[in-house]
N, C-alpha and C positions, 0 to 999 in steps of 0.2 A: 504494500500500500504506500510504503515512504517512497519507494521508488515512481512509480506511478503519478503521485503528488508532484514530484520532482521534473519529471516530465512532462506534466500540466505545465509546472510552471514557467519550465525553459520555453512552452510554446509562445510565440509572436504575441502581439496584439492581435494581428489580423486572424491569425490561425484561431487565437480562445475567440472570436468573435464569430467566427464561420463556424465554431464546433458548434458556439451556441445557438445559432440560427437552426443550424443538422438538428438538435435536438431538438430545437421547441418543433422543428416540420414536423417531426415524428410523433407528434401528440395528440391529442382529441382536441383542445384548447385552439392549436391551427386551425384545425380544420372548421371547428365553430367560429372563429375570426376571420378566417377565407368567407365561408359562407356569408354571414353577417355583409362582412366587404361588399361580395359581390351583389348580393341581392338591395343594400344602399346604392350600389352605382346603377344600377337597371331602375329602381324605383324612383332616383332622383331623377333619373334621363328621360323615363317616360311620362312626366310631368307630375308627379306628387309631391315633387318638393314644394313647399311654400312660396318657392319664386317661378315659378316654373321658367326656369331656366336651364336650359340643358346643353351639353358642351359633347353628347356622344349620342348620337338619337340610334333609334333601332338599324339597324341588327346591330349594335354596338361594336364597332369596328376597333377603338379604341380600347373598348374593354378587352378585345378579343387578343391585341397587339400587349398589354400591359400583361394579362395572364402567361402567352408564351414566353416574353422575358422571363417573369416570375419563374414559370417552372424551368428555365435552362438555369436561372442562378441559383435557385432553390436545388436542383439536381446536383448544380457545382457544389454547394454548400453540405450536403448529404453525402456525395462520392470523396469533399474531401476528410470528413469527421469518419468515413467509414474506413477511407483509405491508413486514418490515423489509428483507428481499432484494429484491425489488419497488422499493422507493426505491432502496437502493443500486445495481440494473440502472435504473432512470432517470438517474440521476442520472452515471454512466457512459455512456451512452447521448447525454445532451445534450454531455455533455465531448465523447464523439468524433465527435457531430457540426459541434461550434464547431471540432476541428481539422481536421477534414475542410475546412469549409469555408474554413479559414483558406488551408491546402493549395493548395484551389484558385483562392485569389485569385492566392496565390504562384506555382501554375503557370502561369496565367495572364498574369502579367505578365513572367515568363521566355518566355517563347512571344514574349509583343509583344517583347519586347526583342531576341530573337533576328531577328523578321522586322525589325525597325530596323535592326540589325546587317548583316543580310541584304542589305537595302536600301541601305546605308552602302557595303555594299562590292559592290554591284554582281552578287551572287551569283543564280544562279536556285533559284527554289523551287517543285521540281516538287510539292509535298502539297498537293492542293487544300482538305484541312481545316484546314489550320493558319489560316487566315484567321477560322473558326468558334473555334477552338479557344481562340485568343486574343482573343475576345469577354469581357465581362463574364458571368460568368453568371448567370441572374436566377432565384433559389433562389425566387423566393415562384412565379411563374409554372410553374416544373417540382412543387412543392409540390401548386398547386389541378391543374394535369393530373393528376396520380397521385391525388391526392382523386376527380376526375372518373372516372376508371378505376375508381378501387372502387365508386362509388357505379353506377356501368353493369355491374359484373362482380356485384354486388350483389342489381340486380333481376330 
């Protein structure tokens, strides 16, 4: 979380202001402000305002030209808070794989140490995997198998 925090805060001004935008698009609250928006702009145009003055008459061309803006900067604003979640799920992703694998060094050499122990004291040991188990593991070898898998699940 402290790290995260930290990387909120290295971000721009411009960055925390487009994540913030990304987030409110993504709410009910928008979308009830959208609406709201639009159906003031139609209702003022088709003369219910109190002046009946109107600046976009039917089919609202204007309205139609302000909303496509909206949604390509609104899209920018969402693709770029998403693109920024994208790193921070990387970037989490590699962490828990470095303790993953740390993990299994660790259990790893718990296991050998147990069958030493084992061995030390003369004890039997009926698990036939424990011999596999406390093996080194060779992470790039199980890496290109599961490459191979997709690459055959693939074609």
């Amino acid at each position: 979380m402290k790290l995260e925090k930290e990387d909120q805060e290295a971000l721009s001004p411009y960055h925390r202001l487009s994540h913030a935008i990304g987030w409110f698009v993504g709410t009910v609250y928008f979308v009830v402000f959208e609406c709201a928006m639009v159906l003031g702009w139609i209702a003022f145009n088709v003369g219910l305002a109190p002046t009946h003055w109107t600046f976009d008459p039917y089919p609202f061309p204007l309205l139609a030209v302000v909303l496509g803006l909206e949604a390509v900067l609104l899209t920018s604003f969402v693709l770029i808070r998403q693109n920024a979640i994208d790193r921070a799920s990387e970037r989490r992703n590699h962490l828990d794989l470095q303790i993953n694998l740390l993990a299994e060094e660790e259990a790893t050499k718990v296991l050998k140490m147990l069958g030493e122990i084992a061995v030390h004291l003369k004890l039997p040991v009926h698990d036939p995997d424990n011999k596999d188990l406390s093996q080194h593991t060779q992470v790039e070898s199980i890496a290109r198998d599961l490459r191979a898998r997709e690459k055959k699940e693939g074609e």
